[in-house]
PLY file of the C-alpha trace (Angstrom):
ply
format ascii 1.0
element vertex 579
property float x
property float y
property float z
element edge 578
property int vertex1
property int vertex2
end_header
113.89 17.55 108.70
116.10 17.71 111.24
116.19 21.23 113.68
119.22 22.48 112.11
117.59 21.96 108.66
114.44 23.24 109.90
116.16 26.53 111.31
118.14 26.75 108.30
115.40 26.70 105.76
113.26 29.86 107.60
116.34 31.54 107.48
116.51 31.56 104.20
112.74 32.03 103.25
112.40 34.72 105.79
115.32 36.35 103.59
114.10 35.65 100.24
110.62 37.28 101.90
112.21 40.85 103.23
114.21 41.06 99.74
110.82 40.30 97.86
109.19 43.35 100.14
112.32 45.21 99.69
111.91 45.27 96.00
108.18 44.95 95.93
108.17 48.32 97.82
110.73 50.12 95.29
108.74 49.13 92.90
105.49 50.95 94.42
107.79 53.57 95.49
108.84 53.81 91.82
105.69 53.92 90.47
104.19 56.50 93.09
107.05 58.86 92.06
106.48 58.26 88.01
101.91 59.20 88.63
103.47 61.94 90.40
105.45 63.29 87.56
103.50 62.21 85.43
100.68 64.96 87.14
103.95 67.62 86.79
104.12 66.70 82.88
100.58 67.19 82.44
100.40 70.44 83.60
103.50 71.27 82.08
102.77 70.78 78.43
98.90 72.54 79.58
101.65 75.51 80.09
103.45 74.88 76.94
100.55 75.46 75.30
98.73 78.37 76.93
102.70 79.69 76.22
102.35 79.25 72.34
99.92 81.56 72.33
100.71 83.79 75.00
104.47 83.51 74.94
104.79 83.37 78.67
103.91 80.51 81.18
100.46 81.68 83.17
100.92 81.81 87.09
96.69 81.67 87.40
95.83 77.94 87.03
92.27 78.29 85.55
94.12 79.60 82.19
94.90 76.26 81.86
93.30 73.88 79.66
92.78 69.97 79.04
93.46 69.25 82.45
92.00 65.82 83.40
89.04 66.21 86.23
90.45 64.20 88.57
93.40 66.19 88.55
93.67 70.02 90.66
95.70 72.46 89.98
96.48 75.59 92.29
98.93 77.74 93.60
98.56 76.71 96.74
101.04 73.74 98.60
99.80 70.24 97.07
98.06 67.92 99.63
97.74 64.88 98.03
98.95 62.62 94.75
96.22 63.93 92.96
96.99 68.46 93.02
99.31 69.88 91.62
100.95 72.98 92.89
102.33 75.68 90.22
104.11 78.65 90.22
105.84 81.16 87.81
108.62 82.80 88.77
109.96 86.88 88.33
112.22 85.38 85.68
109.90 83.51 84.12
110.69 79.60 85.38
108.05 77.45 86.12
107.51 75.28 89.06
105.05 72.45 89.88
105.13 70.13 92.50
103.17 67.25 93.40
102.37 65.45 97.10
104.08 61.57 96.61
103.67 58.68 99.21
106.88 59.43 100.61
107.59 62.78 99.57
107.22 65.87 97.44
107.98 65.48 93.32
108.95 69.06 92.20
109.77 69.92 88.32
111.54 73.23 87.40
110.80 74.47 83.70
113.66 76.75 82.43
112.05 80.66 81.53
110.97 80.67 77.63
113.35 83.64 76.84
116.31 85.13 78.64
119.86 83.69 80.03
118.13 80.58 81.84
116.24 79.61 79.18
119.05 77.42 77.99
118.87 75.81 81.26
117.50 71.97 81.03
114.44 71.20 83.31
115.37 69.85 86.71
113.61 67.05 88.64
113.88 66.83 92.65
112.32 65.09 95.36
111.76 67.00 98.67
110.83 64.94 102.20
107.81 64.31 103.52
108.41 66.83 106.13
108.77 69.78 104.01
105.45 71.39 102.51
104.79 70.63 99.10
104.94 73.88 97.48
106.15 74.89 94.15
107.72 77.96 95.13
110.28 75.65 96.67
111.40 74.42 93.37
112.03 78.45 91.90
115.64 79.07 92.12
116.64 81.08 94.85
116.25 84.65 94.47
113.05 84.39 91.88
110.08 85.29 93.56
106.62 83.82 92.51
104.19 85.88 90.16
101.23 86.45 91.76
97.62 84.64 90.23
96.01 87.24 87.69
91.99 86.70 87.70
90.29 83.63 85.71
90.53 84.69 81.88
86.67 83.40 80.76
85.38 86.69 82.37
82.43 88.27 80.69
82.86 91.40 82.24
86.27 92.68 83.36
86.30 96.22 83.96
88.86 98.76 86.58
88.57 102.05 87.09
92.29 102.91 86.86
91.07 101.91 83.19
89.16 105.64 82.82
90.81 108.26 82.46
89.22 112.04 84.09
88.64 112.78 80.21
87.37 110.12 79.34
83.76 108.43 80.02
84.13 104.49 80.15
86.46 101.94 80.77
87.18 99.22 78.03
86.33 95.32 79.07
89.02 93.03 79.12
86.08 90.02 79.43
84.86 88.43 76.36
81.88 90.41 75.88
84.60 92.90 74.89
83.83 96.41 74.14
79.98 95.71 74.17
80.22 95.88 77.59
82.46 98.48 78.06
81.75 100.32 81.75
80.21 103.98 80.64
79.88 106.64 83.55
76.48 108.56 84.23
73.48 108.36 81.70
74.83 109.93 78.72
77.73 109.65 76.55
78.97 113.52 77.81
80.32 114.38 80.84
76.93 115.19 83.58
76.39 115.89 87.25
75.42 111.56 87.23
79.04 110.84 86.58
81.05 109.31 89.36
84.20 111.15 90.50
86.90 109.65 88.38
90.39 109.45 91.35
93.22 108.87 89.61
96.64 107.49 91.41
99.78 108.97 90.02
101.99 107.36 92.52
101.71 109.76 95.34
99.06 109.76 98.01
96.89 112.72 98.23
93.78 113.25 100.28
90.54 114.60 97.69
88.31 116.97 99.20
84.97 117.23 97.02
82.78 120.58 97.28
80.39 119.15 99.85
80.21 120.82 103.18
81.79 118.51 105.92
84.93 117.67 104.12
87.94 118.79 106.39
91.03 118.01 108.32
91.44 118.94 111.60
93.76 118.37 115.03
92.92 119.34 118.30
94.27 122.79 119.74
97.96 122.77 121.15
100.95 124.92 122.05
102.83 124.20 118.59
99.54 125.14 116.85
99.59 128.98 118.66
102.79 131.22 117.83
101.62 134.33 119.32
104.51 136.14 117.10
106.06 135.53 113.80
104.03 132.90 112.13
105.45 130.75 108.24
102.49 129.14 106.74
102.41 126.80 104.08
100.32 124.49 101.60
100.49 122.15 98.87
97.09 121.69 96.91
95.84 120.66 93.42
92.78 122.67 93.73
89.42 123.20 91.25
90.36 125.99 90.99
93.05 128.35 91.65
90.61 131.37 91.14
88.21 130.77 93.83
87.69 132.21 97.44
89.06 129.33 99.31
90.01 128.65 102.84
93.54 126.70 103.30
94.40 126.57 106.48
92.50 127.90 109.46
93.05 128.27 113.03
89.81 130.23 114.10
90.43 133.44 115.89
93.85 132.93 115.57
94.62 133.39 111.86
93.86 131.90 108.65
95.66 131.03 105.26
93.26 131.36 102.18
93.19 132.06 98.35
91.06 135.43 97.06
88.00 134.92 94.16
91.49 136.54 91.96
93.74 134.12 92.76
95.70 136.20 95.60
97.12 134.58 98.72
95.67 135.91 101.83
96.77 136.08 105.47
93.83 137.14 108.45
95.03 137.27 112.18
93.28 138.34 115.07
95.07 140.64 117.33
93.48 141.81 120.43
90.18 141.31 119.46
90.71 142.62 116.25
91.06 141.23 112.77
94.03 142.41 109.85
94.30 141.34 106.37
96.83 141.32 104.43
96.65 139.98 100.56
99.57 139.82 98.37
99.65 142.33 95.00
99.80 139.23 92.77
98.25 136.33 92.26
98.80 132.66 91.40
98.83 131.95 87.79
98.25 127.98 87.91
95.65 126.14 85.88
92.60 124.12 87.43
93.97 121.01 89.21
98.05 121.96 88.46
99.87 121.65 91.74
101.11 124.20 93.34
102.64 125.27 97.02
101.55 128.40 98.60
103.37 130.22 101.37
103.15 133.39 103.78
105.70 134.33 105.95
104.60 137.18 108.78
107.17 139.33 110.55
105.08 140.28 113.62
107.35 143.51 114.83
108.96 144.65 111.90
110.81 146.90 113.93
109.29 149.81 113.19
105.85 149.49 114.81
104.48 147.26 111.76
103.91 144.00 110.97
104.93 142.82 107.20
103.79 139.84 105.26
105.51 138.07 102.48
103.88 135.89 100.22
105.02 133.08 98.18
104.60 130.39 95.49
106.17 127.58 94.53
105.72 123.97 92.69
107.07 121.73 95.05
107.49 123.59 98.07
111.40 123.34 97.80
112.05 126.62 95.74
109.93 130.00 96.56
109.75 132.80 94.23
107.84 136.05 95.79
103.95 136.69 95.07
104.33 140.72 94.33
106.61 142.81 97.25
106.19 142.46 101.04
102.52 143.81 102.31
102.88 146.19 105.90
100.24 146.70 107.82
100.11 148.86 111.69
100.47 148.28 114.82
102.81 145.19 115.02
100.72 142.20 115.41
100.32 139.70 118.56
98.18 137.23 117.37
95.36 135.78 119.84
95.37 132.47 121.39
92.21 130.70 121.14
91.36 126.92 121.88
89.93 126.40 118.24
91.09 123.32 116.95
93.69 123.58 113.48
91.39 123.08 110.39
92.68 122.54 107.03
91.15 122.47 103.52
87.39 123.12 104.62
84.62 122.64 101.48
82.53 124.25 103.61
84.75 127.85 102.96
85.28 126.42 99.24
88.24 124.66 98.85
87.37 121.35 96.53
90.37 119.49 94.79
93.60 117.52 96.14
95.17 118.19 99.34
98.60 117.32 99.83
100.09 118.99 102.48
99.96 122.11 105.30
101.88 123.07 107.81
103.09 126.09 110.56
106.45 126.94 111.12
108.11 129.60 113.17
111.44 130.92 111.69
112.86 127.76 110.48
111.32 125.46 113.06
108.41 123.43 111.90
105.79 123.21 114.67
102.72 121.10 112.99
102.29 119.65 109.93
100.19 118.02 107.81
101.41 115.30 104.89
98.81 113.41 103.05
100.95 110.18 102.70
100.63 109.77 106.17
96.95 108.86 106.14
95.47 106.33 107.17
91.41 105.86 105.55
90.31 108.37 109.21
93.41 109.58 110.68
97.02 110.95 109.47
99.69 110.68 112.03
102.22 114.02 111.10
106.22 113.40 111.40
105.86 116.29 113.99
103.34 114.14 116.62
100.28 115.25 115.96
96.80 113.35 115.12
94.91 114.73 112.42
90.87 113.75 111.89
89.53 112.96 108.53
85.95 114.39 108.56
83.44 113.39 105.75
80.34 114.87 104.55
77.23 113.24 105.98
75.62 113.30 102.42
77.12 113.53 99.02
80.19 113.17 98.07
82.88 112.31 100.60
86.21 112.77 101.34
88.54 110.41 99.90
92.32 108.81 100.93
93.80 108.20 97.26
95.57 105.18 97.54
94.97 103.46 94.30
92.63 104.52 91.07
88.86 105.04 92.08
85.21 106.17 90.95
83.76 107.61 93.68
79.87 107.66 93.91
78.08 110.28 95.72
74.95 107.98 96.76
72.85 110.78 95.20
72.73 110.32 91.49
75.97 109.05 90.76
75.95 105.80 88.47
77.69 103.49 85.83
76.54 100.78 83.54
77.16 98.10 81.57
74.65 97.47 78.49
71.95 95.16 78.50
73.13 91.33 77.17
71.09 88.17 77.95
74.64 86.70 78.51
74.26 88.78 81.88
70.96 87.14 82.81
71.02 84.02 84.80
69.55 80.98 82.60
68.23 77.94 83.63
70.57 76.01 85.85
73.15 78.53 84.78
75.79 79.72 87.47
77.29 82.91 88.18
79.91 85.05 89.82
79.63 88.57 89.94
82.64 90.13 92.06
82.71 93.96 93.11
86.08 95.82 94.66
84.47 98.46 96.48
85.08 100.29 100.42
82.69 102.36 102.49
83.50 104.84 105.30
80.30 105.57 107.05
77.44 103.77 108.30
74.66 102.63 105.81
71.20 103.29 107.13
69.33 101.88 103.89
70.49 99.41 101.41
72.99 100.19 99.44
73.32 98.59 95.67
76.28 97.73 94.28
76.07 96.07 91.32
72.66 95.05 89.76
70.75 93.70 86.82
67.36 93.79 87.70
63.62 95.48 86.02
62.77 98.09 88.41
63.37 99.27 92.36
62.06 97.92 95.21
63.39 98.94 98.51
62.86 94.84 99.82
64.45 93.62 96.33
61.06 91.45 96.31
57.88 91.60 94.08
56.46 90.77 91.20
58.17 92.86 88.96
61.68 92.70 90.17
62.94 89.67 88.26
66.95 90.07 88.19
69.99 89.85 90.60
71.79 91.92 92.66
74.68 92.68 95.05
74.40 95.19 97.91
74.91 96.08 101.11
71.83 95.76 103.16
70.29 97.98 106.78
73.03 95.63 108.85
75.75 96.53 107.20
76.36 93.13 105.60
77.50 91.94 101.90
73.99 90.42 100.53
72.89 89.01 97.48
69.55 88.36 95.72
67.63 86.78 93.08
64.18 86.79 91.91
62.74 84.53 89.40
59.32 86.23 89.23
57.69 83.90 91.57
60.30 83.42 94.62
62.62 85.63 95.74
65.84 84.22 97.68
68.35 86.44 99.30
71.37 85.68 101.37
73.61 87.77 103.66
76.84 87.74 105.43
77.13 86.40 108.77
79.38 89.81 109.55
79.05 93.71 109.18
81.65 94.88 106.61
84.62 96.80 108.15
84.41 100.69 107.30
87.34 102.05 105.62
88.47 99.02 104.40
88.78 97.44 101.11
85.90 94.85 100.48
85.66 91.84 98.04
81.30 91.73 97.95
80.37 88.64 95.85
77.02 87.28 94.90
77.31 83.57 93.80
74.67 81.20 91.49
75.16 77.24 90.95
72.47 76.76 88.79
72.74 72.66 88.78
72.59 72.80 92.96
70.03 75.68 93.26
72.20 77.28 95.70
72.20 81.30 95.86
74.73 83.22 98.29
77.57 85.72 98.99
80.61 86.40 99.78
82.33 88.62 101.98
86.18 88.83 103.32
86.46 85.72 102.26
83.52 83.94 103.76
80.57 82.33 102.22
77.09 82.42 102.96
75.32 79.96 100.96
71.39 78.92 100.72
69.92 75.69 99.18
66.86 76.20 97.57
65.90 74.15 94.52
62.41 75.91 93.34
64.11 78.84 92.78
64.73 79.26 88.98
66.71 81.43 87.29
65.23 84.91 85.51
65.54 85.04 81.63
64.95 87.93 79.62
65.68 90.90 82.07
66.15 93.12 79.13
68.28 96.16 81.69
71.70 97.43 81.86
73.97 96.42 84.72
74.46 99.20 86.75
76.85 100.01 89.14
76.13 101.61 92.38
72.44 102.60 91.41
69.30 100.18 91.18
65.73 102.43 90.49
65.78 105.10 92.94
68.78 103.65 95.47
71.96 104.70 95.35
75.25 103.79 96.90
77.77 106.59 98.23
81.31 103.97 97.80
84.82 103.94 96.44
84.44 101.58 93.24
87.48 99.74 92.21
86.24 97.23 89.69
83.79 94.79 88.66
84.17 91.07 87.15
81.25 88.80 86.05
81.50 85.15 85.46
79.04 82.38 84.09
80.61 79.83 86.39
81.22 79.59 89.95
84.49 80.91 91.32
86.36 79.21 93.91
87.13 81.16 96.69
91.15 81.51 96.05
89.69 82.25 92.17
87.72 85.21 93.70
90.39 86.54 95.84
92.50 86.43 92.75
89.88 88.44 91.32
89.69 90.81 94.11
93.37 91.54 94.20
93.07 92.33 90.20
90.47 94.78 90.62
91.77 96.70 93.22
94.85 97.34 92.10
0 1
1 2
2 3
3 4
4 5
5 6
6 7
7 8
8 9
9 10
10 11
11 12
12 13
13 14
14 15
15 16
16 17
17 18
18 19
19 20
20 21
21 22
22 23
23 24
24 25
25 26
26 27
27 28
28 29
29 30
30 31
31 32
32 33
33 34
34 35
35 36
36 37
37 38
38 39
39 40
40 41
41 42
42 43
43 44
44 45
45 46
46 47
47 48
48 49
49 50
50 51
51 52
52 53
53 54
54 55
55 56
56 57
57 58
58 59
59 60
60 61
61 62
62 63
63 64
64 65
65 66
66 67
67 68
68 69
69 70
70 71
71 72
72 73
73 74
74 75
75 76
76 77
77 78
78 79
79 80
80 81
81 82
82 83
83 84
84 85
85 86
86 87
87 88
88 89
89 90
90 91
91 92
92 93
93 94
94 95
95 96
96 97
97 98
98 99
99 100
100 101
101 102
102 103
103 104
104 105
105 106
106 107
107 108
108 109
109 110
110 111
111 112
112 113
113 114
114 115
115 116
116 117
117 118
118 119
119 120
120 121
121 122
122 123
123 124
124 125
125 126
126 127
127 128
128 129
129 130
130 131
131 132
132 133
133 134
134 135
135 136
136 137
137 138
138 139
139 140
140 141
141 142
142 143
143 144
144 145
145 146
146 147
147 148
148 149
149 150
150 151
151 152
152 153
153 154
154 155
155 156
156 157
157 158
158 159
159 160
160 161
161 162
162 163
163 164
164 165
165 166
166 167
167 168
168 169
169 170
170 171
171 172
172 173
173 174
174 175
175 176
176 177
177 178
178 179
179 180
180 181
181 182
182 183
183 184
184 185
185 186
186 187
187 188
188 189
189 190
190 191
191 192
192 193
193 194
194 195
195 196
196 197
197 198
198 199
199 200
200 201
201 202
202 203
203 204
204 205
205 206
206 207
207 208
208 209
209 210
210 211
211 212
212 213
213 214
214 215
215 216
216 217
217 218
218 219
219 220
220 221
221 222
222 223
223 224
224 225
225 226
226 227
227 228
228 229
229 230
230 231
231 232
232 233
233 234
234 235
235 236
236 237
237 238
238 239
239 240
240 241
241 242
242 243
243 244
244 245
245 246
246 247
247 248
248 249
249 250
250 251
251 252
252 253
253 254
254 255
255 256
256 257
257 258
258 259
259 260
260 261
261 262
262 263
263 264
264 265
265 266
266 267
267 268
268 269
269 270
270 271
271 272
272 273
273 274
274 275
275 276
276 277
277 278
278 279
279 280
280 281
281 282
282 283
283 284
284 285
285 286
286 287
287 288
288 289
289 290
290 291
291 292
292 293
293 294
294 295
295 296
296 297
297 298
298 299
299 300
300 301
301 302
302 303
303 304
304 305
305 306
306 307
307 308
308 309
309 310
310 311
311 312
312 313
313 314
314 315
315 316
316 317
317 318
318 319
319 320
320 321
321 322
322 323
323 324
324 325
325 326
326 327
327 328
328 329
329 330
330 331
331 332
332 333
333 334
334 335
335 336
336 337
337 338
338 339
339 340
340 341
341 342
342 343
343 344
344 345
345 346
346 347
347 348
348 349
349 350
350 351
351 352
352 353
353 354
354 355
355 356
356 357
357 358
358 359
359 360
360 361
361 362
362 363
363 364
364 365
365 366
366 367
367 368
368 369
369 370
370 371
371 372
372 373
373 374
374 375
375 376
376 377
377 378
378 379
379 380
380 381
381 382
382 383
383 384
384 385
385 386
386 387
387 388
388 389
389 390
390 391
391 392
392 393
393 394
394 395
395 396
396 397
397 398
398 399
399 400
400 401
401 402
402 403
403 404
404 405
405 406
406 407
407 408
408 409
409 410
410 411
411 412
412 413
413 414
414 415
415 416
416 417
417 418
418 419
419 420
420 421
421 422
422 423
423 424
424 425
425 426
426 427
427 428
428 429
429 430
430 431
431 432
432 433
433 434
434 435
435 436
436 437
437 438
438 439
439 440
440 441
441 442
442 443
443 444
444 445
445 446
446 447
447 448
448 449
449 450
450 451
451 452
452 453
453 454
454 455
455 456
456 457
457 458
458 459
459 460
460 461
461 462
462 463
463 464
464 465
465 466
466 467
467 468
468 469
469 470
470 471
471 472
472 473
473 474
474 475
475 476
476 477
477 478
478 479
479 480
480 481
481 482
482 483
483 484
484 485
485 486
486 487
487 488
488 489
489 490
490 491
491 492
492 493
493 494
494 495
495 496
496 497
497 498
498 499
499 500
500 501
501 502
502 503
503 504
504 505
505 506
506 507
507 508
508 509
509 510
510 511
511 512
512 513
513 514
514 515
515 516
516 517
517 518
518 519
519 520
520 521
521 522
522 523
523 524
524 525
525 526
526 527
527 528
528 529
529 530
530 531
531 532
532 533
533 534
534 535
535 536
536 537
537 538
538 539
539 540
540 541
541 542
542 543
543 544
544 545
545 546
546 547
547 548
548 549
549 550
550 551
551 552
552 553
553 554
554 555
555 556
556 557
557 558
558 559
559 560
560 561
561 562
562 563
563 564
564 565
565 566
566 567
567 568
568 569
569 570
570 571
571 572
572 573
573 574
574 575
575 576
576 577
577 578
């Protein structure tokens, strides 16, 4: 060939090569884009059927069935061309998306009822750049559904699900009402029963009749009228009929309720104490809200002082407790340094606490408002800092920010009956998951939930087969397991946080031999292949209680699986129990 031909002919064959790569690559491309949908159309018809028999699309992946192995689904972003990210929407669309070579594959699935159900399905590809998340295909204003917890539970049980008449909560597992939780030892209502805290919406702070339960804020100027003095309250008390201290400012003067149901107002005056109670009482029912009021006139104006008492059920309109009380001389009352203490078991108040404050003429000068708490202090609209105080021993005060049983650490327990389907088999696995929170430090270990023969303060011995989840001496989410020959326990690598709500998890893979637990989301997890699993631990699960230890804890909820949970599956869990 000559040069020219020469030159010509690359030309040409390095053309015919870039259009060969050209298409060769849209052809990958192509194909990479169809596996990817082809993931999305999986998944979808696993929804369409779940949907038959649900009639709504899941938003918790593990509901999902005949997905292929190699294939994960999640609500989480994908990451690569074999995940598949999902979401349901507020409307009821569903979105998956899938991770492509050069890209992200989303599908959105028109609501099964409603106006966008006649809505075709919509297919979009989003850049490599953006994160592949199926939220991103939802139409824009629909937010996503949030996971429920794994539906193969054995054992699915909330408090919110008993009632304070009632004593157990119904399963939603598939042991079904076999394993129904039951409070206490009996099938009547006993000093062994948890508190049952029930959340109506409203925030309230629950004193129990244990000495130690209080309120309090330090001493100040606003906290001292020396005159004229309006104080108020807003309870849900026991009892209505009992001698009961409200509001106290010690030496100063003091707000309480008679053994008859009057409203009572003591100051201290130069040294010396006056009474005054109103000539009627208050005619509300154990645990019916109610707001109490007096309202003292210091100098009358004729050498007296005169109290006026009040009652009302929101603290909005008053009507008068019996005429206006008068007592000589006027009244000056004393300044002291004692701090401001509200709602004191020790002095007999037990029940809900909602509010308190001191006002002078129409001015309020402190108050107290029980949806400002935090789990250890309530910061009032008027400035001050108020300290929640809890019994040492016994029952403890309790912030009521969602349903709870609340255990005493005494005798308080609850159970779920014996089935071998609780035991752990041979190379069987298990997830047992517990919504609980403590507010004091735990000086012994503390059980939480447990299926095990008899106590033993090491959770070791020879006749201790079983499993259990506790705190233990550090302050740490632990688990254990004994086989009757080895016993293998594993604990967090952190102290829980007091006051907060904890996810405590104790986790068996039988075909691995690991044992472990899990705590705020961490794992601790040991390897050890002699230990085998106990059989035939013919014993209730029981719930804050194992032989003579018991746990003082708010109880949420407990969920047991025969499989183990991922962690996202457990947190899904978590969030389901506690709220």
């Amino acid at each position: 060939m000559t040069l020219l031909e020469l030159i010509v002919t690359m030309l040409v064959l390095s053309l015919v090569t870039s259009i060969g790569v050209v298409g060769f690559r849209a052809v990958t491309d192509r194909q990479d884009k169809n596996q990817a949908l082809g993931n999305l159309f999986i998944v979808r018809d696993a929804q369409r059927r779940y949907a038959s028999l649900n009639d709504s699309y899941t938003p918790t992946p593990t509901d999902l069935r005949a997905i292929p192995a190699n294939l994960t689904v999640s609500d989480a972003p994908s990451t690569n061309k074999n995940s598949v990210s999902m979401a349901v929407g507020s409307r009821g669309t569903l979105a998956l998306a899938s991770l492509s070579e050069n890209g992200c594959v989303t599908l959105q699935v028109p609501p099964l009822s409603g106006p966008l159900s006649r809505q075709t399905e919509q297919r979009d590809s989003l850049p490599i750049s953006v994160l592949c998340d199926a939220r991103s295909a939802l139409p824009s204003g629909e937010y996503q559904q949030t996971p429920g917890p794994p539906s193969d539970a054995l054992v699915l049980s909330k408090s919110s699900e008993i009632s304070s008449d009632s004593q157990s909560a119904l399963n939603s597992g598939s042991l079904s009402d076999f394993a129904d939780l039951g409070l206490g030892v009996s099938d009547e209502p006993d000093s062994s029963d948890p508190a049952v805290l029930s959340h109506d919406g409203e925030q309230y702070l629950y004193i129990p009749n244990q000495s130690g339960n209080y309120v309090s804020t330090p001493d100040s100027i606003d906290a001292s009228p020396d005159g004229d003095i309006d104080v108020r309250a807003c309870i849900s008390p026991v009892s209505w009929s009992s001698q009961q201290v409200l509001v106290e400012k010690q030496g100063s003067y003091t707000l309480s309720l008679t053994s008859s149901g009057a409203l009572r107002l003591s100051v201290t005056s130069g040294g010396l104490s006056s009474t005054l109670t109103s000539s009627t009482t208050v005619s509300l029912s154990p645990l019916q809200r109610g707001c109490v009021r007096v309202s003292l006139d210091a100098d009358n104006g004729s050498g007296a002082a005169t109290a006026s008492f009040f009652a009302s059920p929101s603290g909005v309109s008053w009507r008068g407790l019996g005429s206006p009380v008068t007592t000589s001389p006027s009244i000056s009352i004393d300044n002291t340094s004692s701090p401001l203490v509200l709602f004191q078991a020790s002095t007999g108040f037990s029940g809900r606490a909602h509010s308190a404050s001191v006002l002078v003429g129409n001015t309020v000068r402190v108050s107290f408002d029980a949806r400002d708490c935090g789990q250890t202090v309530c910061i009032s609209a008027s400035g001050e800092s108020y300290t929640i105080t809890r019994s040492s021993s016994g029952l403890k005060a309790a912030v009521v920010d969602r349903d709870m049983l609340l255990f005493d650490g005494l005798d308080d327990l609850a159970s779920v009956a014996h089935s071998s389907t609780l035991d752990i088999g041979p190379l069987e696995s298990m997830t047992v998951v517990a919504a609980v929170r403590f507010h004091g430090p735990i000086s012994s270990q503390c059980p939480i939930v447990s299926k095990r023969e008899t106590d033993s303060a090491s959770f070791s011995g020879s006749n201790y087969a079983g499993w259990t989840l506790y705190i233990n001496s550090l302050a740490k989410a632990a688990s254990s397991i004994y086989d009757g020959s080895l016993n293998r326990t594993v604990s967090a690598g952190s102290s829980i946080s007091y006051s907060e709500p904890l996810a405590a998890v104790l986790l068996r893979v039988g075909a691995s031999g690991a044992t472990g637990v899990q705590q705020d989301g961490s794992r601790a997890v040991s390897i050890d292949g002699a230990l085998s699993a106990p059989a035939g631990i013919a014993v209730p699960v029981e719930i804050g209680k194992l032989g003579s230890l018991y746990c003082p804890m708010e109880f949420y909820g407990v969920a047991i699986y025969k499989r183990d949970l991922s962690i996202s599956e457990v947190n899904a869990v978590y969030q389901y129990l506690r709220s």
